[in-house]
N, C-alpha and C positions, 0 to 999 in steps of 0.2 A: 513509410510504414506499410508493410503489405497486410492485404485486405482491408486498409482500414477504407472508410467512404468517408467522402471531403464533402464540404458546402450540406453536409446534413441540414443545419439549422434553415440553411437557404431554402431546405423543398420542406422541410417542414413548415416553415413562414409561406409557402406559396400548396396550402394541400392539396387545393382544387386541382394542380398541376395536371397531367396525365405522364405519366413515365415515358420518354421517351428513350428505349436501350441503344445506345451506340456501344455495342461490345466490342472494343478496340483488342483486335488480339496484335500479340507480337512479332516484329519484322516481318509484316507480310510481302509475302512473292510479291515479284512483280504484277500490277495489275487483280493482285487479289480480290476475294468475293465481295466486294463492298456492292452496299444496298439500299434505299429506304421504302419503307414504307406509310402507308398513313401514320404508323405510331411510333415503331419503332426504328433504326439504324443498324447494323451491326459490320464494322470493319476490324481491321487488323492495326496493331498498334507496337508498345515494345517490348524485349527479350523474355520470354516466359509464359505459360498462359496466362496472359492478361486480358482482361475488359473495361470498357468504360460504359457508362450508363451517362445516358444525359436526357433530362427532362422537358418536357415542352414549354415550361419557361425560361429554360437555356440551363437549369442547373448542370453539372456535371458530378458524376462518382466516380472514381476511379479503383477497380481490384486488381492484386496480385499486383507485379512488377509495372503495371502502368502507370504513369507518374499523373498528374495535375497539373494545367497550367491555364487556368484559369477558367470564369464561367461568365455568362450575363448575369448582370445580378440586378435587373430592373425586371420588376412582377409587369411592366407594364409594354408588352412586346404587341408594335400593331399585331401578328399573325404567329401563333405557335410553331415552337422549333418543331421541323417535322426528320431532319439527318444530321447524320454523323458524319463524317470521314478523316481519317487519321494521314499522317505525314509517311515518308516511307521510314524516317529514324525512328519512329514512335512517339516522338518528341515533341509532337505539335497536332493539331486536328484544326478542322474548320467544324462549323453549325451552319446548319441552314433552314430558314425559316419560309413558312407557304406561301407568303408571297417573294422568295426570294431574293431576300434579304443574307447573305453569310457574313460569318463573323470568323475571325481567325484569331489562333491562342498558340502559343511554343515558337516552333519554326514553321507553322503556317503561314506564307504569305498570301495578302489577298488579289487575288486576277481581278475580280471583276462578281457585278452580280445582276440582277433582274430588279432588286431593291428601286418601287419608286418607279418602276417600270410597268404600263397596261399587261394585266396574265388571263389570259381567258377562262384558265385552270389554274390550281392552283401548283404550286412546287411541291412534291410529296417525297423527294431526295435527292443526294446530290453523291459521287463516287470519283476521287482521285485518277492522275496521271501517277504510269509507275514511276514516274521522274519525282512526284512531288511538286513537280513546274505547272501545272493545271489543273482545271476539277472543270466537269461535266452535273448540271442538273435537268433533273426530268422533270414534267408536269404530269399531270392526273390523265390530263389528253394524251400522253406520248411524244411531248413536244420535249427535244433536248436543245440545251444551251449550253455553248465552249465555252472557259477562257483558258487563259493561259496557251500552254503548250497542245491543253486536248483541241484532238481535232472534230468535224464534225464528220458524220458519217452518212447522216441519217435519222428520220425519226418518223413517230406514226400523228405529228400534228396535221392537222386536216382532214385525217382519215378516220372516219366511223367505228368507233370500238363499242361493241358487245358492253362491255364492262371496264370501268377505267385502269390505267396501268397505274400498279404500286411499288413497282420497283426495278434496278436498274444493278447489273453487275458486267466489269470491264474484261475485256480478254487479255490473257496476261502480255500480249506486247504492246496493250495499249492501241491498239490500230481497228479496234472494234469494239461492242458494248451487247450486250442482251436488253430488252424491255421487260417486262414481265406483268398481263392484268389478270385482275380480280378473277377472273373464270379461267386463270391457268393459260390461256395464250402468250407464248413465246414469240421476241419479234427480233431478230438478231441483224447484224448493222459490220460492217467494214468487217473486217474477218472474222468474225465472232461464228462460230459454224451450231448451224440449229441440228439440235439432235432429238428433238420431240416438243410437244408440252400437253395438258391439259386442256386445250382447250376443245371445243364440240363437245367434250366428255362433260355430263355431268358431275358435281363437285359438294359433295354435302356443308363444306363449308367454304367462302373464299379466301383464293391465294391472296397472303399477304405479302410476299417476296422471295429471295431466290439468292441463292451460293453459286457462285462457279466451282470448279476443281482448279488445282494449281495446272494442268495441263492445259486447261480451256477447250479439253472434250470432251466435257457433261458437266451438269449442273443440276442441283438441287431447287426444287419448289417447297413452300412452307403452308400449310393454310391455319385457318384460325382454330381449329382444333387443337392442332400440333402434329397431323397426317402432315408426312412428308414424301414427297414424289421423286422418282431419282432415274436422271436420261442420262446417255454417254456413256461416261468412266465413272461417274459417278456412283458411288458402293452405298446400301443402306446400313445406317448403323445403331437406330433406333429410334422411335416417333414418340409423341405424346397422344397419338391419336387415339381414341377410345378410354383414356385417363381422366379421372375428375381434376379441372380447372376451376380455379377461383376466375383466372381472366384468360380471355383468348391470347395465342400467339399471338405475337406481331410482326418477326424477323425469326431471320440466321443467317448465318457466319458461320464460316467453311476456317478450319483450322491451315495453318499455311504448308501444310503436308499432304492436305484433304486426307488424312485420315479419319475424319473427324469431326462433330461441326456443335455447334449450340446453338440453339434457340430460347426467346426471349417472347415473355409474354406482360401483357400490359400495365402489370402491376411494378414489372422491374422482376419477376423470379426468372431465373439463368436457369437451363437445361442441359446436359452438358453430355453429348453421345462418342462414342470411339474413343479418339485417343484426346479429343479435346477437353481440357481440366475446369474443374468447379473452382473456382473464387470467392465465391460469393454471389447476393443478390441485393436489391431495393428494397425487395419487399416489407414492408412494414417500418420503411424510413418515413415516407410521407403521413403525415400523421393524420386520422380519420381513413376514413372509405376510397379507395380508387376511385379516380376522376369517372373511369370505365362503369363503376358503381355495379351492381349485380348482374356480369354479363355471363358469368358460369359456362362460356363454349366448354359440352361435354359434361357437365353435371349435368345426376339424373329428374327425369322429369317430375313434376309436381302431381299428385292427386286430385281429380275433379271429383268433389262429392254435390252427391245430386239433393236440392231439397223438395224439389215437386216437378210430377210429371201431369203433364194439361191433359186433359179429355176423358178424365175417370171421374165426373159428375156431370150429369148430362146440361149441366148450365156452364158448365167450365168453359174457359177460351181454350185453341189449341191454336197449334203451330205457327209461333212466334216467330216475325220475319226481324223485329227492332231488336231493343236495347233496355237496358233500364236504367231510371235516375235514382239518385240518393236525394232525398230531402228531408230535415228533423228527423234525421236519425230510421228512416222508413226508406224499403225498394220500393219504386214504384215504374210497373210495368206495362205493355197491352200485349194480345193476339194480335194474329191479321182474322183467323178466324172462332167461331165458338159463341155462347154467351148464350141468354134468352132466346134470344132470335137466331140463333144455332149459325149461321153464316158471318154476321157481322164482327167477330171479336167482343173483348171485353177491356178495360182496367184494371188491373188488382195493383193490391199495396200486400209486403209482408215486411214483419221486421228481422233483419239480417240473423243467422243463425237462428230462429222460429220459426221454422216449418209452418208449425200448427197455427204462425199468423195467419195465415193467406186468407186473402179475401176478395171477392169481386166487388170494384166501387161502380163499375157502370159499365152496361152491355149495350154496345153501339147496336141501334135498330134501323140505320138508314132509311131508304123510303120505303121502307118494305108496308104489305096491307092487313092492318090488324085487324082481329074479329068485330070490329064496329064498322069495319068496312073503309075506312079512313086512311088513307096515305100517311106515312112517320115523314119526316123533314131530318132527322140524325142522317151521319155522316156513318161511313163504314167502313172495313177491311183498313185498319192504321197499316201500312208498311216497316220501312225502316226507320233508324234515330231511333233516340231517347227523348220523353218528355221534356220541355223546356223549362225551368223553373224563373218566374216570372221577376222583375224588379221588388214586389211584396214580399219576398220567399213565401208564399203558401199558394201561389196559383201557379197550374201546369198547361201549358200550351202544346196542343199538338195537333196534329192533320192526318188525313185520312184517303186512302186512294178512290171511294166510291162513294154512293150515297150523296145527300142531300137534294137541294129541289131539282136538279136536273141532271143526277144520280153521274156526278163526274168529280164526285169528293169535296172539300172541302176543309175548315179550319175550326178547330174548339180550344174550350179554356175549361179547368175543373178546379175551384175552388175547392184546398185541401183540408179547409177546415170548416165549411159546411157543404161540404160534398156538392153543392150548385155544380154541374154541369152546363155548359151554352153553347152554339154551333154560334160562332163569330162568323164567319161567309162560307156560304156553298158558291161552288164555283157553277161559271152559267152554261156547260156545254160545249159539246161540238157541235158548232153552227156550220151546216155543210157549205162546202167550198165553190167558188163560182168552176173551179177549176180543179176537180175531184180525181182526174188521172196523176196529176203531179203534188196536189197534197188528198191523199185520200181520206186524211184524219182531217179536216177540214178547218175553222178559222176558231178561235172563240171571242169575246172582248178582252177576258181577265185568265185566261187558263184553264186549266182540265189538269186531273189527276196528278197529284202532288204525292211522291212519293218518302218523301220525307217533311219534317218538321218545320214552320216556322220559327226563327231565331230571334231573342230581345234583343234588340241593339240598340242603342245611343243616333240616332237623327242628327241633322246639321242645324236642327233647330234648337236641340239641346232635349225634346223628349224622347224619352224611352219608345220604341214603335217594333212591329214583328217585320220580319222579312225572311221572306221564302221561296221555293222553286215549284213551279209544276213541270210533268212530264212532256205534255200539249198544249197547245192553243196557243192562245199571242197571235200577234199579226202574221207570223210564220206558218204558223201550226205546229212549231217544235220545242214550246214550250216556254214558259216565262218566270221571269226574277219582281216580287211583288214586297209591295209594301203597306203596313194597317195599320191602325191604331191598334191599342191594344183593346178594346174594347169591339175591334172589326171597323171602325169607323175612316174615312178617309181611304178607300182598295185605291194604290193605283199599281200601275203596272210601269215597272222602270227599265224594264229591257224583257226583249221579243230574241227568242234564240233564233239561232236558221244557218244550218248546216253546216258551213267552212268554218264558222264563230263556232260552231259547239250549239248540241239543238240536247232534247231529248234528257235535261239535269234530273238524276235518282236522289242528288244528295243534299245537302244543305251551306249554309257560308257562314263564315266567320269574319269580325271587323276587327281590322289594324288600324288603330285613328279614325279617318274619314273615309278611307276604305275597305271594300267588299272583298274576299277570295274565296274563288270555289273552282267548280270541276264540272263538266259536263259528261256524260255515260256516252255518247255518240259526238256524231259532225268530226268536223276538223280534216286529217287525212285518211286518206280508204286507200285501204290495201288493193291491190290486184288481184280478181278472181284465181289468173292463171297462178299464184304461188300459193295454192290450195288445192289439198288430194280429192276437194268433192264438196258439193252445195254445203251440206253439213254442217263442214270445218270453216265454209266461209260464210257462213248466216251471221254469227257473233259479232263479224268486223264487218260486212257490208255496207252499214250507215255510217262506217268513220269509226276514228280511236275514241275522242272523246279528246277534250282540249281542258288546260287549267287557265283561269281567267282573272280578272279584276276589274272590277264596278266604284269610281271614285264619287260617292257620295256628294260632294261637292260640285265636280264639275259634270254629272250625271254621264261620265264617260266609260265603256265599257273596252277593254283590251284583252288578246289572248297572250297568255304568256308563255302558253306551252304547248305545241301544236302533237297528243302521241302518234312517235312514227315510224310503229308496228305494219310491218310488210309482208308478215306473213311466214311460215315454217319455211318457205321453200326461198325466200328470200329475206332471212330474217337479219334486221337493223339494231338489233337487242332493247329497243324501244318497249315500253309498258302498252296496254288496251286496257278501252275500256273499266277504267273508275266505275265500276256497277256502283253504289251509293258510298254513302259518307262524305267528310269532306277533309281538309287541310289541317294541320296542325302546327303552330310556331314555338322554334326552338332553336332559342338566340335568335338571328336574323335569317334563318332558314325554313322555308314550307316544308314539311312533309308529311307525304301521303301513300295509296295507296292504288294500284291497278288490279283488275280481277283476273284479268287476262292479258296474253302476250309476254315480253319475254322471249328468250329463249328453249325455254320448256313448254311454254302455251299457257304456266299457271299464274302467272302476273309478276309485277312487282314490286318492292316498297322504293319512293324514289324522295329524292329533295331539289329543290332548289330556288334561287335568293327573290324577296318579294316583287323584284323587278325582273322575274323572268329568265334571268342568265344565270349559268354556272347551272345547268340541271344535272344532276348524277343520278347514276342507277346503285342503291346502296345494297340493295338485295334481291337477287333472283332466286324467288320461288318453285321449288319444287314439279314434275307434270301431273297434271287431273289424274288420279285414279294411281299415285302412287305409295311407298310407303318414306316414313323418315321424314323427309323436310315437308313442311303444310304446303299447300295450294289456294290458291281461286283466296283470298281475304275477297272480302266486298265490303267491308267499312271504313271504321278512321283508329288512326294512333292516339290511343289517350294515355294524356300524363301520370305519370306515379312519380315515386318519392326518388331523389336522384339526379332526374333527368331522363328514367327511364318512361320508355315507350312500350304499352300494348294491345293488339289489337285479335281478332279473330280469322279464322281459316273456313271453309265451307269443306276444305281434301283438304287429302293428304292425314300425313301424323303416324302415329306406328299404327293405328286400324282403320285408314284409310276413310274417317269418318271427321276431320277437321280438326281443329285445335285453337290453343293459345300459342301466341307468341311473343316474347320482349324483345327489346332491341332499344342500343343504349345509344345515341347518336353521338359522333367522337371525331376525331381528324381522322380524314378519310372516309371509309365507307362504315364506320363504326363499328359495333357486337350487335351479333342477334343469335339468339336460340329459340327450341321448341320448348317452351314452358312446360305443359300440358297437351296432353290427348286425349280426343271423346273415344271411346271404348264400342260406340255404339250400343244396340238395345237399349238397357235398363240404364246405361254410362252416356245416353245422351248422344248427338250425330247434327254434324251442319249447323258451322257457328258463323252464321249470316251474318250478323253486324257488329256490335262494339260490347267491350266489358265498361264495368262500372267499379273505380277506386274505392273502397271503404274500412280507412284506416284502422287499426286497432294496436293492442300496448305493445304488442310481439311481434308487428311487421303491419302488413295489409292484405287484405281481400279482395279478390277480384269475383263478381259478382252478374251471371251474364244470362242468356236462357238461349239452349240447342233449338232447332229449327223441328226435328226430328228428335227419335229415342225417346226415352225412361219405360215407364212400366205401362204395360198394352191399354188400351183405351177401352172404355164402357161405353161410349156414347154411338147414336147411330143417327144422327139427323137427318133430318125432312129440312130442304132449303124452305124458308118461308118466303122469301123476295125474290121470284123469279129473276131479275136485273141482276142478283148478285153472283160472284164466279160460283159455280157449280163444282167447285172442288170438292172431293169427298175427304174424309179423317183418313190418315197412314192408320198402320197400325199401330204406334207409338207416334207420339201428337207432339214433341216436343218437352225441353224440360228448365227450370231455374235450378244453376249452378253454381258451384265455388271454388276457387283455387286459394287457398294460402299461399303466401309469397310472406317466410319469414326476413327478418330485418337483417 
C-alpha cells in the first residue's frame, strides 16, 4: 500500500519513543549516502522515492514503494536504536542500536555486531557494503567496527575530538568512508577524498550528519537547524535553516542521482529539496509530545518581562549575583548587595505575577558597627544558589560570602512563617599560614567564604543534615565540603580540597543514595601559559580547570571524576573550564552540567557524563564572550522543567550581547538546545549569573529568575557602613526579577 505507515499502533503503545528517521530511498548507487546520527538514519532503499522511518525502539514505517519486513517489537531494548541501513535490493535493512547491538529484517543478513561487547562510546550508526555482504558501525568516539565484507580503513578511536562524531557516509566503491562530528569536522578514511568541512568555523547549531554525492566528490553537512553545508560536487538545493521547527534536524539522505536530498527531523517530518520526492512523514503518529519534547531549533525567541528593578529605594537590595526558590506558592530571593546597611544585601519574598508584592524580609548587616558603637555578628554579601527549602517546608537555609564573627561568611536559616532569622555558623577565618609564599590565603579549621548554599540531605545516619562548600580554608587552604546539623550543631569538615583534587568549589552538591556530586571552579589541570596571547587571557585558567567529583557518605571517600582538560585557544582540546558555580543535575543515569569557560570559543560548555565518571561528552559548545546569537559564559546549573527538559542561564552572548535563557532537551546523542530568551539590556535586564526558577501554571510554565545588571536607573547612592565589606559602588542599573513564559 503506498504511503501507508505500518507498526503505527507499535510507536503509538511506545510514545515516549524518540523517532528515529531511517529514510530508505530507492536502489541506491553503489555505496550511497548512508548515515547515523544520535537520532536519526537516512539511507536508500527500493524502486521510487521511498523512505523508511524507524524509531528508537526499533519500530519501523515505511512510505511510498518501500516495502516492510519487519520491526523489534519489544519496548524493552537495553540501548535505543540509534541507525538505519537498507540492502542494496531494498528488500531488507539492518538496525542498530547504541550499544551495538544489530538486528537484521528482508534479505539483511547478519555479519556480526559489538552486542555484549565493552564500548567506551556509544554506537551512534551504522552504513552498508555496496555488495550488501557487510555493514560498518561508528562510535561517538570515531571508533569504526567491519564485519562482513567491509573492510577496515581507519578511524578517529584514540584520538581527541573537539566534539563527538555523529555520523558516517561510504564512498561509492566502498574502499573508503567519511566521519563527520558535532562541530562539522570531516575525517575521511581509504579513498574517501576530503573536499572541506566545517570544522575551526564556528557553527550556530551542531552538525548532525552528512550525504555523499553519487560521484563521492562532495558531500553534504546537515545541522540541527536545518542549515545545510555543501563541499565538492555537491550542488545546494534548499535548507530549513532560518525556518520555524517544532524539532531539530537529525539527518539526510542524498537522492541516488544526488540531485537531490531530504532531511528528517526529530519528530519523523521528512523535508524533501531538488529532485528528491515527499512521501510522507511521522509526525503525529506517535501519540503525545515528542520524546525531543519542546526543542523548537529555530522557533522564535520568548519575551522576558521584567517585574522589578533593585536600587530605586534606598533600602532596596541590588545586584543579585543567586537564584530564587519557589515555596507556598511565594519567590523567594537575596542581593549580594543593598539593604539597611547599604553593602550587605537583603531577602525579599514576592508573589509570582505581583509586582506590588515585593518585600524585603531581612537586610543582612554583617559585622558592620552600629550607632551604639557595638559590632553586628550577621553574615553578608549572599553570592550564588537559591534558598534551600528545609525538610519542614517553611524554613530557608542559606550562606553568605562575608560577615559574621571573623568576617569570612558564614551559614543562616529564616523561618518563613515567623520571619525568625539565625546565623547557624560563622566561619572562623583565615588563620595565617606557617607557610604564606605557597598558600598565601592561609589555613582555617572549618573554611572561609562559602560561595554558595548549604544543601538538606539525608546522613548515613538517617537525619536530615546541611552540607556545603567554602571557597577557602581546610587543611589546604583551597577550600572545604562541610557538614551540620540543621540547627548548626555538630560542624564537621568532611574533605579539605587542594589543587590536582579540585580546590577553590563556587557551587554546591547534590546526593545520589549515599553519595555526594559536585564541581570544583579551579585545581585539576592548568593549561600552559605559552598557549595564551597574554597574562589576561591566561589569569581565568592559571589555578586549573576545575574538576567534577564524588564524596561517598558512607565510606567518607572522596574521588575525581572528571579531570577539565582545557589547554588553552592556541592549543585547544575542546574540553570545558572552569564550572564558576552551580552544581550537577541527574537525567536518567546521566550528570549534567555546566562550564563558564573554555571550549572552543572560550565561552564554556554544557557537558554530561555517567555517575561513575566515564562516557563524558561535550553536548553543547557555547557561543565566544562578547558575541551575538548563541549565549555565552552560563555560571550556574540545569534545572528541570516539564518533559525532561533543561534550563539554565547565560552571563553573554544572545541577540544583545547582554545573556539570556537557554533550554536544551537531553536525547540520544548530543540532544536539542536553543536560545529561549534574551536580556535586552537597560530597562530588559543584562547578566544572568545563576539559575532560573520552574513555576508551573494551567498554560504551560514560568521561568522566574533576577539579571545581575539592567532595569530601570537606580535612586540610591550609599555610604558603605562596614568598612570590611567590598567597597563596590551600584551600576547604574542594579539588577532586575524576571519572567519567561514557556507555553505547554
Amino acid at each position: 500500500m503506498k504511503g501507508a505507515v505500518y507498526k503505527r499502533t507499535r510507536v503509538v503503545a511506545a510514545a515516549t519513543a524518540l523517532v528515529v528517521a531511517a529514510l530508505a530511498v530507492s536502489n541506491p548507487i553503489a555505496g550511497s549516502a548512508t548515515h547515523a546520527t544520535h537520532a536519526t538514519h537516512i539511507a536508500n532503499s527500493a524502486p521510487g522515492p521511498s523512505y523508511r522511518l524507524v524509531s528508537a525502539d526499533g519500530g519501523v514505517f515505511a512510505y511510498g514503494d518501500s516495502g516492510f519486513y519487519g520491526s523489534l517489537d519489544t519496548p524493552n531494548l537495553r540501548q535505543p536504536i540509534v541507525g538505519m541501513a537498507p540492502t542494496p535490493s531494498g528488500s531488507g535493512y539492518w538496525l542498530v542500536a547504541a550499544d551495538g547491538g544489530v538486528f537484521s529484517f528482508g534479505d539483511a543478513n547478519f555479519y556480526g555486531s559489538m552486542g555484549g561487547q565493552p564500548l567506551s562510546h556509544p554506537i551512534v550508526g551504522m552504513a552498508p557494503t555496496p555488495s550488501g555482504s557487510g555493514y560498518w558501525l561508528v562510535a561517538a568516539d570515531g571508533g569504526v567496527f567491519s564485519f562482513g565484507d567491509a573492510n577496515f580503513y581507519g578511524s578517529m578511536g584514540a584520538q581527541h575530538l573537539g566534539q563527538p562524531v555523529v555520523g558516517m557516509a561510504v564512498a561509492p566503491d566502498g574502499n573508503g568512508y567519511w566521519l563527520v562530528a558535532a562541530d562539522g569536522g570531516v575525517f575521511s578514511f581509504g579513498d574517501a577524498i576530503f573536499v572541506g568541512s566545517k570544522g575551526g568555523t564556528p557553527v550556530s547549531y551542531p552538525i548532525v550528519g552528512m550525504a555523499a554525492t553519487s560521484s563521492g566528490e562532495g558531500y553534504w553537512l546537515v545541522a540541527a537547524d536545518g542549515g545545510v553545508f555543501f563541499f565538492g560536487d555537491a550542488n545546494f538545493f534548499g535548507s530549513m535553516g532560518g525556518q520555524p521547527l517544532r524539532n531539530p534536524i537529525v539527518g539526510m539522505a542524498a537522492t541516488p542521482s544526488g540531485t537531490g536530498y531530504w532531511l528528517v527531523a526529530g519528530d519523523g517530518g521528512v523535508f524533501a529539496f531538488g529532485s528528491a520526492g515527499y512521501q510522507g512523514s511521522a509526525v503525529g503518529v506517535v501519540d503525545g509530545s515528542p520524546t525531543l519534547g519542546i526543542t523548537g531549533a529555530g522557533l522564535p525567541q520568548q519575551a522576558i518581562t521584567i517585574s522589578h528593578s533593585f536600587g530605586n529605594a534606598a533600602t532596596d537590595g541590588w545586584q543579585p549575583w543567586g537564584s530564587i526558590t519557589l515555596l507556598n506558592g511565594q519567590l523567594w530571593g537575596r542581593t549580594t548587595y543593598g539593604g539597611t546597611f547599604q553593602q550587605g544585601g537583603v531577602i525579599w519574598t514576592m508573589e509570582p505575577g505581583l509586582p506590588t508584592s515585593y518585600r524585603i524580609v531581612h537586610s543582612f548587616g554583617g559585622n558592620a558597627t552600629y550607632e551604639d558603637g557595638t559590632i553586628g555578628s550577621d553574615v553578608a554579601n549572599p553570592h550564588h544558589d537559591s534558598l534551600r527549602v528545609g525538610p519542614d517546608g517553611r524554613t530557608l537555609y542559606g550562606a553568605a560570602l562575608y560577615g559574621g564573627t571573623d568576617n569570612e561568611g558564614g551559614v543562616y536559616a529564616l523561618d518563613t512563617t515567623t520571619g525568625i532569622y539565625t546565623v547557624l555558623h560563622a566561619f572562623d577565618g583565615l588563620v595565617p599560614s606557617s607557610d604564606s609564599g605557597s598558600n598565601p590565603k592561609g589555613l582555617t579549621d572549618d573554611g572561609a567564604q562559602p560561595h554558595s548554599n548549604a544543601v538538606p540531605i539525608m546522613a548515613s545516619s538517617g537525619q536530615t543534615v546541611l552540607v556545603g562548600m567554602t571557597a577557602f580554608g581546610g587543611s589546604e587552604g583551597a577550600g572545604t565540603l562541610y557538614e551540620m546539623g540543621l540547627n548548626g550543631s555538630n560542624f564537621t569538615v568532611l574533605h579539605s580540597f587542594a589543587d590536582a583534587d579540585g580546590d577553590v568549589p563556587h557551587g554546591f552538591v547534590i546526593q545520589i543514595g549515599s553519595v555526594l556530586y559536585g564541581m570544583t571552579r579551579l585545581g585539576g589541570i592548568k593549561a600552559p601559559r605559552s598557549n595564551f596571547s597574554s597574562d589576561d587571557a591566561f589569569n581565568p585558567y592559571k589555578d586549573g580547570n576545575g574538576v567534577v567529583f564524588s564524596y561517598d557518605l558512607t565510606t567518607s571517600t572522596y574521588t575525581v571524576l572528571h579531570r577539565f582538560a582545557y589547554t588553552g585557544p592556541l592549543g585547544q582540546t575542546g574540553d570545558g573550564a572552569v564550572p564558576d558555580h552551580g552544581g550537577l543535575t541527574l537525567v536518567g543515569n546521566r550528570l549534567y552540567g555546566l562550564t563558564t569557560l573554555g571550549g572552543p570559543d572560550g565561552g564554556g560548555e554544557l557537558f554530561s557524563l555517567n555517575a561513575d565518571g566515564s562516557d563524558y561528552r561535550t553536548d553543547h559548545v557555547f557561543g565566544p564572550p562578547g558575541g551575538t546569537g548563541d549565549l555565552s559564559e552560563p555560571h550556574g546549573t540545569l534545572i528541570p522543567g516539564p518533559g525532561g527538559t533543561l534550563f539554565a542561564l547565560a552571563a553573554d552572548g544572545g541577540s544583545s550581547k547582554n545573556g539570556g535563557v537557554l533550554e536544551y532537551v537531553p536525547g540520544v546523542g548530543t540532544g536539542a538546545y536553543r536560545v529561549l530568551a534574551s536580556f535586552t539590556g537597560g530597562s530588559g535586564g543584562a547578566v544572568g549569573l545563576d539559575n532560573p526558577v520552574v513555576v508551573p501554571g494551567p498554560d504551560g510554565i514560568t521561568l522566574y529568575g533576577m539579571s545581575q545588571l539592567g532595569g530601570i536607573d537606580s535612586v540610591i547612592s550609599p555610604t558603605p557602613i562596614a568598612p570590611d565589606f567590598d567597597p563596590k559602588q551600584p551600576a547604574k542599573a542594579n539588577g532586575t526579577i524576571w519572567s519567561v513564559a514557556v507555553p505547554a
